[in-house]
N, C-alpha and C positions, 0 to 999 in steps of 0.2 A: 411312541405311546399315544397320541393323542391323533394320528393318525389311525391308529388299531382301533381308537374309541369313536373315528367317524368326525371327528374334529379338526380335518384335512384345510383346512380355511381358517383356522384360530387362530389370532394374531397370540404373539406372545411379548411381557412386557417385562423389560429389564427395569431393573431400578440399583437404587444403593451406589450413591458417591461415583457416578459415572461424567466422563468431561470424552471430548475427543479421542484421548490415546486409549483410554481402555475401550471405548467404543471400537474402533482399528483394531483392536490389540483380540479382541472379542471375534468381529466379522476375519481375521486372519484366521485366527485358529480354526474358527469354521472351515474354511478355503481349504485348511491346509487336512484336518482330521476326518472329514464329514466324509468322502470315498472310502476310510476303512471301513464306516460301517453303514454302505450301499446306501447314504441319502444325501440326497441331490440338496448340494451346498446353496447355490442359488436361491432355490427355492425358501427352504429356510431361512435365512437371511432377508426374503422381501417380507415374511412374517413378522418380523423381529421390529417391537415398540419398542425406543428410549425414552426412558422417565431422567431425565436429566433435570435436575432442581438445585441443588447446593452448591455445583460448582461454576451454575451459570448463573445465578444471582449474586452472589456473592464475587464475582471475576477471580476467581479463584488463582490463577496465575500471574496476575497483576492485580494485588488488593488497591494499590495507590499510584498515581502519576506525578512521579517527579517533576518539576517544573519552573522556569526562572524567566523573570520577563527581562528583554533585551532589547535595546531601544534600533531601530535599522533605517528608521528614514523621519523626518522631522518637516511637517507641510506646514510652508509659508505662503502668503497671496496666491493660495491655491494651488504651488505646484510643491513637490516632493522633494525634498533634499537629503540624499543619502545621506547614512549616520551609520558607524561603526565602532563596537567596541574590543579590543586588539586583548587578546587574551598566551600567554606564556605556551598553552596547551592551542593549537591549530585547529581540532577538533572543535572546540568552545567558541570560537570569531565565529561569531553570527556572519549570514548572509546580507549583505546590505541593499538598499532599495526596495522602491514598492514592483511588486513580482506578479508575476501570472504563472501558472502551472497548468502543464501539457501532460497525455498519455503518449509515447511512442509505441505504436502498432508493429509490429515486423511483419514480413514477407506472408508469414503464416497466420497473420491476423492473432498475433499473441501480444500481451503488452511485453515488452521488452525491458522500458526504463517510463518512470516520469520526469518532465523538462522544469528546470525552474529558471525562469527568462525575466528580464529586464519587463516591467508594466508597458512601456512603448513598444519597447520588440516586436516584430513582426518573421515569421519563420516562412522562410524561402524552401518550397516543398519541392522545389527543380532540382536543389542544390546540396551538396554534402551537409549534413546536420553531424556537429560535434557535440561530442559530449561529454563536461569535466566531471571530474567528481571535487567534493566542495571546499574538500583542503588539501588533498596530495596532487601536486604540481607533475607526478610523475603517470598520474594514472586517468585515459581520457581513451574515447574509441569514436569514429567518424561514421555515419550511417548514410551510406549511399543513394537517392534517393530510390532505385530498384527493389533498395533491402525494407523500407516502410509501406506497407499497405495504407495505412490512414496515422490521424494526427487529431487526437481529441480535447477539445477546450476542458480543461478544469473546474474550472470558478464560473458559476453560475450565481448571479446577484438575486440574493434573497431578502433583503431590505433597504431602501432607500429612505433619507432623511426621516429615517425613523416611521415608515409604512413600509407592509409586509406588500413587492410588487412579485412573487413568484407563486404560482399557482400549484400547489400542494400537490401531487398524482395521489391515484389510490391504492390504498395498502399493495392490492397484488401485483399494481404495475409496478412499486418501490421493490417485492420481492422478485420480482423477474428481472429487474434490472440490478439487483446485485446476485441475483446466479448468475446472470450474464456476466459480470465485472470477474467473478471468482473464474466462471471457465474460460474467460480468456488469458488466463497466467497460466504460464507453462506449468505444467507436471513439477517441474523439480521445484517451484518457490511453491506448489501449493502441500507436500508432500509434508509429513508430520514429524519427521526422525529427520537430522543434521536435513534444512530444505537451502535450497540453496537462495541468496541475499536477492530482493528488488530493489534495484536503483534508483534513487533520486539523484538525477544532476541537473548540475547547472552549464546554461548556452556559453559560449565563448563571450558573447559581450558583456554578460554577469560576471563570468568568473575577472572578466579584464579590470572589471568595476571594483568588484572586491579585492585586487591586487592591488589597486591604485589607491583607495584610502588604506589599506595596511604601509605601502611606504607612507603615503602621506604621514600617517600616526606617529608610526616609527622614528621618521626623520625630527619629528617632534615630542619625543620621547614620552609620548600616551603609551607606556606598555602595564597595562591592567591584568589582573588574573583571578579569576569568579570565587 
């Protein structure tokens, strides 16, 4: 119709209680009906404004964040002293010690998993990189170095002794660098419907860390439950 009318360039703008899946659910149907009646799906679809307001102020999906603080390392004369609290459920035992977190990059330049490493650790990029997961003793996978393209620092320090020493970028160079961050997950974790899980693990010297204060605990019958 608005083609007929010469308005071949009119943007067109959705509105009304729109979040992600009906945005999909919207550009699908398009994909799928828009050939029966001779108009170029494509096309339509780069017309097409979202008016998204209620479900993105509001975090419509998660109104609140559950949250419990857990104590994991305890600094004396300066250095760091793991701390662990031993919980009935394995899921709930906090990770112990002060950490650094890693991107692991694969072959294809996709994130794969994030690393959660000992704050000393140092990651030998020669050499097979393991990876646990943070409470099943049964589930862990070894990344060869062939199989990693790169290896990205996490933690970027943005305040010291209470002054801000990190230099701000500009809005559009924040937004290029988290389209970057989104297209480098594969297809299946970025995908809207059942997407499949991104890993966080932990290095073989973390997870050893955290097996040693749970006997520790154990043998001294600190067994707590949140």
């Amino acid at each position: 119709m608005l083609d007929e009318a010469g308005f071949d360039e009119c943007a067109i703008v959705l509105s009304s209680d729109l979040d992600e899946l009906v945005i999909w659910q919207i550009i699908t149907q398009i994909q799928h009906e828009a050939p029966r009646y001779g108009v170029d799906a494509d096309k339509l679809i780069k017309r097409l404004v979202y008016g998204v307001g209620t479900r993105l102020i509001t975090s419509w999906g998660e109104p609140a964040l559950g949250g419990v603080y857990k104590l994991v390392a305890v600094k004396k004369d300066g250095d760091w002293n793991s701390a662990i609290k031993i919980s009935e459920s394995p899921s709930k035992t906090p990770t112990p010690g002060a950490k650094r977190a890693w991107r692991i990059y694969d072959h294809r330049d996709k994130a794969t998993a994030d690393l959660l490493t000992l704050e000393s650790e140092t990651i030998d990029e020669n050499a097979p990189l393991v990876l646990r997961h943070p409470s099943d003793h049964t589930k862990l996978r070894t990344l060869r170095p062939e199989q990693i393209s790169r290896i990205e620092p996490l933690h970027v320090e943005i305040v010291r002794q209470g002054k801000v020493v990190y230099e701000l970028p500009a809005l559009e160079a924040l937004r290029r660098h988290r389209a970057e961050d989104v297209e480098a997950l594969d297809p299946g974790v970025r995908r809207l419907v059942n997407p499949h899980i991104y890993h966080v693990s932990l290095s073989q010297p973390l997870w050893d860390l955290k097996q040693e204060l749970i006997e520790q605990a154990r043998r001294s019958n600190i067994v707590q439950d949140k």
